[in-house]
N, C-alpha and C positions, 0 to 999 in steps of 0.2 A: 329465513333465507338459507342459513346453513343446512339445516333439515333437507329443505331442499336440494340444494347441490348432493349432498352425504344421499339423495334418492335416486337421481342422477345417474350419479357415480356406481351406484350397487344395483341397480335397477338389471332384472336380468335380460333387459334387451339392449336398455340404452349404455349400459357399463360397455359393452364388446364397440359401441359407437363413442365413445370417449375415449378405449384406447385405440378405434383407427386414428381418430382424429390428433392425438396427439404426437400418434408415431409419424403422419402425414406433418404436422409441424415440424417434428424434428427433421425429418428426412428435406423436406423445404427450405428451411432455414438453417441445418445444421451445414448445409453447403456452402454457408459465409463468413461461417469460423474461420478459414484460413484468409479468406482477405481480413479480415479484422485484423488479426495475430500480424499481418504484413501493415496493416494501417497502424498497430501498436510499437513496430519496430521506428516508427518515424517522431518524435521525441522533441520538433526543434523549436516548437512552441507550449510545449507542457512543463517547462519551471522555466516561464516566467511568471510577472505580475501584472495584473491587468491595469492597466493604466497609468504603471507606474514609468520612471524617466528613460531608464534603460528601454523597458519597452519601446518608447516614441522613437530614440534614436534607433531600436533596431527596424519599427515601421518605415520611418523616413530614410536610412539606408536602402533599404528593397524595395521605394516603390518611384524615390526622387533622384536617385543617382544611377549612373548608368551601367555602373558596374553589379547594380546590386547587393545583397550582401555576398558577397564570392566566400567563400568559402577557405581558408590560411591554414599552411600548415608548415612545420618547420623541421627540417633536417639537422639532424645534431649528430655528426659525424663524431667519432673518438677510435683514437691509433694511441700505440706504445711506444711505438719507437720514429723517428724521424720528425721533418718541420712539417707544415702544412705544403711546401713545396714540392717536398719529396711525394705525398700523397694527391696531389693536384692532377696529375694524371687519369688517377682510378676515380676521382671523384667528378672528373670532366666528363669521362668517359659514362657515368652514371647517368651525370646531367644531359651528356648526348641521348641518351635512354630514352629519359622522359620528356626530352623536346620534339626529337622526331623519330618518334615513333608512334605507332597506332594502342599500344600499351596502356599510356596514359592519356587520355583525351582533355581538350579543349584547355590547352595548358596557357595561360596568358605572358607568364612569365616568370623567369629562375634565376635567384641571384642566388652566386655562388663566394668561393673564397678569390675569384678571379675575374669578381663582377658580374654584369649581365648576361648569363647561359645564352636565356633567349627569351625573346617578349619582351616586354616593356613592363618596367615594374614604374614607371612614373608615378600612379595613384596609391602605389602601397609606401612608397619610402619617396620622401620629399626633395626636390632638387637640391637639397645642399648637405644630403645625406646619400652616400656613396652603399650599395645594398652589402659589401661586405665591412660597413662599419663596426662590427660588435668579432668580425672572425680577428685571433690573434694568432702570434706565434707559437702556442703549445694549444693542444689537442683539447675539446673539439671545436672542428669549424662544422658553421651554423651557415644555412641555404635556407631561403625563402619562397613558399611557389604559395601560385596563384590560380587557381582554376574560376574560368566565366561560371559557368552552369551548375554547379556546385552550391545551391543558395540553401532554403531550409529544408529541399529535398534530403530526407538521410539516407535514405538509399543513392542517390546520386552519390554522394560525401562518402558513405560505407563503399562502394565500387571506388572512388577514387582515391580515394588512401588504401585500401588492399591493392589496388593499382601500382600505386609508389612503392609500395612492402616491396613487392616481386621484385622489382626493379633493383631493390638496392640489397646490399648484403646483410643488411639486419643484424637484430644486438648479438647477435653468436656470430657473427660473420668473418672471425676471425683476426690477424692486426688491424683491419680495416674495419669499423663495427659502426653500424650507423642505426639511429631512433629516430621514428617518425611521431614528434607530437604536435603540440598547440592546438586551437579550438577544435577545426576538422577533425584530428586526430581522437581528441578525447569526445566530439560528437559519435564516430565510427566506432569506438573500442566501450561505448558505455552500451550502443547498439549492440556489437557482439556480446553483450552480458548478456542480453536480455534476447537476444535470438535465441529459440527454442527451449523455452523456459516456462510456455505453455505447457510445451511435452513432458516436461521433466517434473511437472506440480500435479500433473494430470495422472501420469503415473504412479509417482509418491502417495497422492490422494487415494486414489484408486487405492492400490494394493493396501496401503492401510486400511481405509474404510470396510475391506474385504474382509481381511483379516479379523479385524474387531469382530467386526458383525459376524464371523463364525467363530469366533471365542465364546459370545455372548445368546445365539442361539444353536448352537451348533448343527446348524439345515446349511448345506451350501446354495439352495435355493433361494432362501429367502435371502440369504447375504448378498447372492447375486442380483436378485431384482429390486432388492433396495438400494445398490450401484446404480443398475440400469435405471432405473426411476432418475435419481439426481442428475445423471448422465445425459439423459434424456432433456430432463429440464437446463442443464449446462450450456447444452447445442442450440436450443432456442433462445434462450436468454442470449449466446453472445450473435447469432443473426438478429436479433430487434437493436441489440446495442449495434452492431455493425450500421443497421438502415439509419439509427440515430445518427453515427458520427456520418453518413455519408450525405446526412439529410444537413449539413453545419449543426444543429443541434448542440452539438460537442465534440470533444477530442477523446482520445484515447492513446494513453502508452504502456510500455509494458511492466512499469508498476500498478496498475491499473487492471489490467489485464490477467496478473499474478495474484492483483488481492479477490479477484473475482472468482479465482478458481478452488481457491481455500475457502471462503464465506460460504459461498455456495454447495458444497462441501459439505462444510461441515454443517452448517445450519442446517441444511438438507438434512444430512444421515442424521442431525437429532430431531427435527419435526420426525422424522420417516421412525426411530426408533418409538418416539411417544405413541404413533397409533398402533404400531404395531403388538408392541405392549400389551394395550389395553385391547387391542384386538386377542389377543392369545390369551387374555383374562377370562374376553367374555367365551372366547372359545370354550377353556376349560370346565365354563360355568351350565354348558349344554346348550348356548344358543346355534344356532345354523350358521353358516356365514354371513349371507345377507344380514341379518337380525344382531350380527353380532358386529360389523363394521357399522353399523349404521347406530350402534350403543355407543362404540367405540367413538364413532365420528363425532356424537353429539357429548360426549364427555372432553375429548382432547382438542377439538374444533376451535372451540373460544379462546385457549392457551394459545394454541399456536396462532391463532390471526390476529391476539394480542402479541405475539410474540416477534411476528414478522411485521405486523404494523410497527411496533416499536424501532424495530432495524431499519422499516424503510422509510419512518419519521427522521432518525438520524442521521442517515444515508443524506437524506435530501437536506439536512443543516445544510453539509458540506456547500449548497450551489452558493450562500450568500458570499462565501469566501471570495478575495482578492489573486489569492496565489493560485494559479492553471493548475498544477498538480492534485490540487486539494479540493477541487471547484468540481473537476472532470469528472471525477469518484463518483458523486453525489448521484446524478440522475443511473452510472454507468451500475453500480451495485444495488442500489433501492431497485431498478428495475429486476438483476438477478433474484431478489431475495422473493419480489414480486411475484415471478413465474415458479418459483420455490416452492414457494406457499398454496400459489394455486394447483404446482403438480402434486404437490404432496395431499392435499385434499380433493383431489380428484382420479387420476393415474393411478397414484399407489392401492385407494379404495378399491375399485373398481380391477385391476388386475388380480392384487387377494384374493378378493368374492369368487372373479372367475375362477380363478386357481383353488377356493375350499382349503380342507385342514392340508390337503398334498404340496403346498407353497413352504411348509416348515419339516419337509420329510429329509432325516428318517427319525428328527424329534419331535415327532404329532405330539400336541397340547393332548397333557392327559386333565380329564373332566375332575373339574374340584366345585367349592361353591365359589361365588362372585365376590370380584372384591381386587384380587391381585396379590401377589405373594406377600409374606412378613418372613423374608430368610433371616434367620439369625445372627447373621453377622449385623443386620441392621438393627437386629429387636435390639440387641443389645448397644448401638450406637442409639436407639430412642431412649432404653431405660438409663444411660448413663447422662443423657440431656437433659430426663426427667426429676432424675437426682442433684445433680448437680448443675442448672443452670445459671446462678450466678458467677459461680467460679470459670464456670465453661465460657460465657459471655467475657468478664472481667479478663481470663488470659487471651483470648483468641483477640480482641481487642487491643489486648500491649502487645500483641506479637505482631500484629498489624503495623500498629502507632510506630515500633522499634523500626520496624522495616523500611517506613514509610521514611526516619530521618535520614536517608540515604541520600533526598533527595535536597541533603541541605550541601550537598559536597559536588561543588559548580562544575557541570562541564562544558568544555567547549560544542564548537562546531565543525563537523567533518567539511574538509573543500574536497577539489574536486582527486585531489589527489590520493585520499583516501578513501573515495567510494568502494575499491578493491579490495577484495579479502588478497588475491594475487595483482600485487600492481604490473598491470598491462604494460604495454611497449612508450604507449603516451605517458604514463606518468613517470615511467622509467628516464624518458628521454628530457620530459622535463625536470627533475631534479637532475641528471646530469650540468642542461644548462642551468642552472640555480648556484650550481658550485664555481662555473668559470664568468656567468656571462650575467648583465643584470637579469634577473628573471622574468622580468613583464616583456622579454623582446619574443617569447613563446607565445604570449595571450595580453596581447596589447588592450590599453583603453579606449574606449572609440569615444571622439567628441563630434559635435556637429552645434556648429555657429551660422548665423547671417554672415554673407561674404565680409561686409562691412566689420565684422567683427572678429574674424577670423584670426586677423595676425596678431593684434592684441592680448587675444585669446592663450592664443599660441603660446607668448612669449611667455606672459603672465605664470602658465604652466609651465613651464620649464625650470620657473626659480621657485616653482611650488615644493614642499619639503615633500621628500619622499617619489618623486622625478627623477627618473634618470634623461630621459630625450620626450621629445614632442616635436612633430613633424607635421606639417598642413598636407592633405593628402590629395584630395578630388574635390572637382564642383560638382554640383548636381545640374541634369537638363537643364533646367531654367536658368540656371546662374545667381540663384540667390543664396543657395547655400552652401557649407562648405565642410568637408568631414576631415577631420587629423587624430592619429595616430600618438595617443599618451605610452613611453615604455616606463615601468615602475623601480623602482630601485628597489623592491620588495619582491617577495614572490606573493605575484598575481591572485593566487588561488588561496592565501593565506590569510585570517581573522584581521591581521595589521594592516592589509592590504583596503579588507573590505570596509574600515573602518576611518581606513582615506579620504575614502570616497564621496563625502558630506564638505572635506574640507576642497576638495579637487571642483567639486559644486560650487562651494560658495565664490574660489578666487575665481572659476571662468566666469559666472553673473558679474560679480563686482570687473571684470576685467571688459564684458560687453557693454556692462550701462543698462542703462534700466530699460531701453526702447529696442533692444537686440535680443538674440535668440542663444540661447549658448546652454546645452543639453549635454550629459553626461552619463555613455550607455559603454555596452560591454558586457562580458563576461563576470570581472570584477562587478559591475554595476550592478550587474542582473543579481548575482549572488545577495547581494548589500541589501536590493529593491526585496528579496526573495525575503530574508530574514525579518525586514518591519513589517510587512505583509502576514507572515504565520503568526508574528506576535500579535496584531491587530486580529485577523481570525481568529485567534485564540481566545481572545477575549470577547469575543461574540457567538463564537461556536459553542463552547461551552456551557453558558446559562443556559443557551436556548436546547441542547440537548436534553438538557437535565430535568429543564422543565415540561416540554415532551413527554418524556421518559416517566416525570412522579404524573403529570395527568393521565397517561394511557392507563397505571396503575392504579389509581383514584378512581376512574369508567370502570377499569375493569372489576375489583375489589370490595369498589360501592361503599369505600369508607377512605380515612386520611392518614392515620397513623400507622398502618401495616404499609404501604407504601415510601414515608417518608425514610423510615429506619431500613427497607430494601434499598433504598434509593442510597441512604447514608455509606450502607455497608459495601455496595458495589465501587464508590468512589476511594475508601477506603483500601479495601483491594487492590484497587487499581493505583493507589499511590505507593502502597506497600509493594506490587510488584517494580514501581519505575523506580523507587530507592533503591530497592535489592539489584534490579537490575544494573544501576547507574554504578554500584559497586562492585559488580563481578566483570562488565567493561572494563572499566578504569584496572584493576586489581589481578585480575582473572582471567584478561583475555586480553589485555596492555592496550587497549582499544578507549583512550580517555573524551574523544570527543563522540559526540551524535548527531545524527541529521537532525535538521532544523525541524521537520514535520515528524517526528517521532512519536512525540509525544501527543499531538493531538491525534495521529493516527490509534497512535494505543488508546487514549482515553474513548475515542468513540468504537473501538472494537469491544474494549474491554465493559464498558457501563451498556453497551447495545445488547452485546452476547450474554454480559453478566447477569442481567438483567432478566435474560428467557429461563435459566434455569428457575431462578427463584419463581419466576412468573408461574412456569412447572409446580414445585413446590406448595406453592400461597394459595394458587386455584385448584388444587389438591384435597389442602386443608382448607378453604371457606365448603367446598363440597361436601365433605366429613362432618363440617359444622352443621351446614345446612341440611343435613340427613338426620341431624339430632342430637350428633356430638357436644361435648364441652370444647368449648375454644383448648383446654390441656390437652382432651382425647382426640382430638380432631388434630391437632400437629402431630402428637406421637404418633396416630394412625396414617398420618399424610406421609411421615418422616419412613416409616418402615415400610411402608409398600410403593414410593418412587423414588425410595432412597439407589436403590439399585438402578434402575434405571435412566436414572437422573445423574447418577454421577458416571455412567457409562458414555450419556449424552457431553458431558463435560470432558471426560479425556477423548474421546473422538472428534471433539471440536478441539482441545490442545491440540493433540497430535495431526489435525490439519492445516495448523498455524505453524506450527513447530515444523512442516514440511518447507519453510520458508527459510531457516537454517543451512539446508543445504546450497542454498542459491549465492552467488559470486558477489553482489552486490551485500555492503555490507548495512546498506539502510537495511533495505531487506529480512536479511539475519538478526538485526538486533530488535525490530519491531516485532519479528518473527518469537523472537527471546521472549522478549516483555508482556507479548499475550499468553504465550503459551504458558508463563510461569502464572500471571494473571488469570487463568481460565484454572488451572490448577489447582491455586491458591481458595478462588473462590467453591470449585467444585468440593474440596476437600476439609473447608473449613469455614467458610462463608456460609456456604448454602446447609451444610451438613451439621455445623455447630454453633455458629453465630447466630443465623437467623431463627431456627427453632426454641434457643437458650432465649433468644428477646424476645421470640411469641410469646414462651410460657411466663415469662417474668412481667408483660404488659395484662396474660388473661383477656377478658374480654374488651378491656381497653382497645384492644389491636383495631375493633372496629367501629371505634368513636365517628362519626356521629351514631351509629347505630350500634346498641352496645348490649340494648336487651335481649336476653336469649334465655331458653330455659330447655336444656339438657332431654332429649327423648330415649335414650338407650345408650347401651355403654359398649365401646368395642370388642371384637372379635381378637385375639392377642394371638391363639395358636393356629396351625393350619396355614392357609391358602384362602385367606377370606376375600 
């Protein structure tokens, strides 16, 4: 079948019909990348939990009450000098702003420090709570608004809080200085992070990938159509994800959208470096082009469709997950890796061929024999392998093992306050109110009870520890139901907070009785639901990865033992980079908590991508075996001729993960951290001296059940073999 396609693709009639056809793709489909990127800025149901409670009350908020979910945001005014009185003027005059005028639309209602601006705040603050309850006499007073139409639309919510910004004089605005946060707020400012953040990875990617690749071959040609090739592939991959999310299929956000541009990327530019590689081997070797992608193809063909199989077996774990964020991944990058795989073994062949040895001009492959280089920097990292493998095996191991106890030094969880490498105007504004006013009055609890149960409800929370107020708020259409408003005596967004949240459950149930309804959702909730959720994926994500992962390797390898020790040493890695990591956060960067999904994120970057190099590597040397080598001469020979290439593939895939650093978001940056040190670690030491040190030291064992072999010739050491 591969043979096939690889004839296809170099065919000298049908190659020039394989690239109209896929330029005709891209050019079709590359036109729905920018709705996507706009379908990724909308965020307002990708961290939650499916099915979990929070979820229900925010369903049953938007589809049984007539407000919907509206959309809160809170005004935290702060002055230097004078009472709230003295400043009552300029802040009336604000509120006149956004009542009637055309500026801010569909504004339901504004409580101020002198009461109802304008609207009715009835269903936000409960009749026997006055809207400027919480404002006092020193600085800041707190306003409440209410927008109808403002529900999970984020684009509606980003227009309406940039809306309110203008309006008011903002955190530099002088004695008069005011912050717009609470939920809306930090829904709109978590958007602006992530607005134009496509362009900014695309770029990053870009020019590095460029760069490498003219380090490494030094043809600006080929560097450039090994861009345009993933390029190519980039823009169809995210039109078939666009028709997905538009098809319900799935969601997409713009972490989503961000890790798609890096994988894709990078996996690309090293599928794209492995043929070309071998392509420029068999060049030198005096085949023709044709004859020589199609040697090429059937040599590096089976790595790389084990290699993307593997990432899009992993890819798709993710769909069993609970938590949205982690779920959406799944089909949204296995499909990238997909068309990846299929451009790279198709497009890239078939463009080469056309293009002959003039695709690597002005460094034309000069003619040596077959086989692929043995530069000396490598002979020498094989013959020190060959000497010294147990010593080599035995430290790279405790270097590992040390690493890895990093991860015995607990850290937190980042809320929402610290998703910001620069905290924004919402987070600013909520720790201002954190310091005067209780803090849950910025991102209140939401409860929702049977009417019947409601005031019971009610009360019952209010003498619940860690309450500051609870307020009954709205019925729903039918009249059965009924939503109120928990404020925390905590700050909302914080571990103490989320950790109420179980006990805020159990006294509303015991407060409704056992035949009543009494749900417990929010911000807070959601966070709470979000956190059992990754822990439960976690521990189902991960066997099934792993076990994936060692059978692709098993088909492919055709034995058990050389598998299970790649499999060991990738997890390995990957634990040693999340201790190292967990210590230079905390230590090195004063950053001591981490997102919640961190670390499964890392783990299935790090064991998927890990995994292709060695994959490189393994089917290397069973080739070398299989040509007649000894299982020793067949590693040292695998080791020094895709020693170079293989770790070139390994810092081009860091350094497209590591383009994830520059990004504002600080999940982002520290996942970004943790592979790129992870891809490092493994390309450098993993794959270059672990794995070779335990081939030699296992011998023919590596391919138990099949373990007989008998030596037919001895390798080629000098030269360009």
């Amino acid at each position: 079948m591969l043979s096939r396609i690889t004839a296809i693709a170099t065919g000298r009639r049908t190659r020039r019909i394989v690239i109209v056809v896929w330029l005709l793709l891209a050019v079709g489909l590359g036109t729905l990348q920018p709705r996507l990127q706009q379908r990724a800025q909308d965020e307002s149901r990708t961290f939650r939990t499916r099915g979990a409670e929070s979820t229900q009350v925010h369903d049953l908020l938007d589809r049984r009450f007539a407000e919907g979910r509206q959309a809160t945001s809170v005004l935290a005014y702060e002055f230097d000098k004078g009472s709230i009185e003295t400043q009552e003027p300029a802040i009336s005059q604000d509120l006149d702003r956004i009542c009637n005028s055309d500026a801010v639309p569909d504004v339901v209602g504004v409580g101020g420090a002198d009461g109802v601006a304008c609207g009715d705040l009835g269903h936000h603050l409960g009749p026997e709570t006055p809207p400027s309850a919480f404002s006092n006499d020193t600085p800041p007073s707190t306003v409440l608004l209410s927008v109808v139409n403002a529900k999970d639309d984020t684009e509606s919510v980003v227009k309406y809080v940039d809306a309110i910004r203008k309006v008011l004089p903002g955190p530099k605005g002088g004695p008069l200085r005011s912050y717009v946060t609470g939920e809306a707020a930090f829904d709109a400012d978590r958007s602006a992070a992530v607005s134009g953040i496509d362009a900014t990875l695309l770029a990053i990617t870009g020019a590095l990938v460029l760069v490498l690749m003219l380090l490494i071959y030094r043809s600006p040609l080929i560097a450039a159509l090994m861009l345009l090739v993933v390029m190519l592939a980039y823009l169809i991959a995210t039109g078939l994800v666009y028709l997905l999310v538009a098809a319900g299929a799935t969601t997409v956000s713009g972490q989503s959208a961000a890790i798609l541009i890096v994988l894709m990327f990078g996996a690309g530019t090293d599928y794209a470096l492995l043929i070309v590689s071998r392509y420029r081997d068999e060049l030198r070797a005096g085949s023709d082009p044709q004859r020589a992608m199609a040697d090429a193809a059937q040599r590096t063909g089976p790595a790389i469709l084990a290699s993307g199989g593997i990432v899009v077996a992993a890819m798709l774990v993710l769909i069993v997950a609970d938590f949205n964020a982690t779920r959406e991944m799944g089909p949204i990058l296995a499909l990238g890796i997909a068309v990846m795989v299929l451009c790279g073994l198709t497009l890239l062949p078939a463009v080469l061929v056309e293009l002959g040895q003039a695709a690597f001009w002005p460094a034309f492959p000069r003619q040596r024999s077959r086989g692929g280089e043995t530069g000396t920097g490598w002979s020498r990292v094989a013959d020190l392998v060959s000497r010294r493998p147990r010593l080599l095996a035995g430290v790279s191991v405790a270097v590992l093992a040390a690493g890895a106890l990093g991860n015995l030094h607990g850290r937190g969880y980042l809320d929402l306050t610290e998703q910001y490498r620069t905290p924004p105007e919402s987070v600013q504004g909520q720790e201002l109110i954190a310091k005067r006013y209780p803090p849950g009055r910025a991102v209140p609890v939401d409860v929702v009870t049977t009417s019947r149960a409601s005031l019971p409800v009610r009360d019952a929370l209010r003498h619940a520890k860690g309450v500051a107020e609870a307020n009954t708020d709205s019925q729903s259409l039918d009249g059965k139901l009924v939503s109120s408003e928990v404020m925390l005596s905590v700050d909302p967004l914080s571990q103490t907070a989320m950790d109420s949240i179980a006990r805020l459950r159990s006294v509303a149930r015991q407060a409704a009785g056992p035949h009543e309804l009494a749900l417990v959702g929010g911000v807070t909730a959601e966070q709470q639901d979000n956190l059992q959720a990754l822990r439960r994926d976690t521990e189902l994500i991960v066997p099934l990865v792993l076990l994936l992962v060692l059978l692709v390797l098993i088909v492919l390898l055709r034995c058990v033992i050389a598998p299970l020790y790649v499999v060991a040493t990738v997890v390995l890695s990957f634990a040693f980079a999340l201790g190292v990591s967990s210590l230079a956060f905390t230590y090195l960067f004063g950053k001591p908590d981490s997102d919640p999904n961190e670390a499964i994120f890392a783990f299935i970057f790090l064991v998927a991508l890990g995994v292709d190099d060695n994959i490189f590597l393994m089917t290397r040397i069973r080739e070398e075996r299989a040509a007649g080598l000894s299982t020793r001469d067949a590693v040292l020979t695998g080791l020094r001729r895709t020693g170079g290439v293989i770790t070139s593939a390994g810092l081009i895939l860091a350094g497209t993960f590591a383009s994830l650093m520059a990004l504002d978001l600080e999940s982002l940056f520290q996942v970004g951290f943790i592979v790129t040190l992870g891809l490092l670690v493994d390309a450098f030491i993993v794959r270059t001296l672990l794995v070779p040190s335990v081939a030699l030291l296992l011998g023919e064992h590596n391919w138990w059940p099949r373990v007989r072999h008998r030596p037919l010739r001895t390798p080629e050491l000098t030269g360009a073999v």
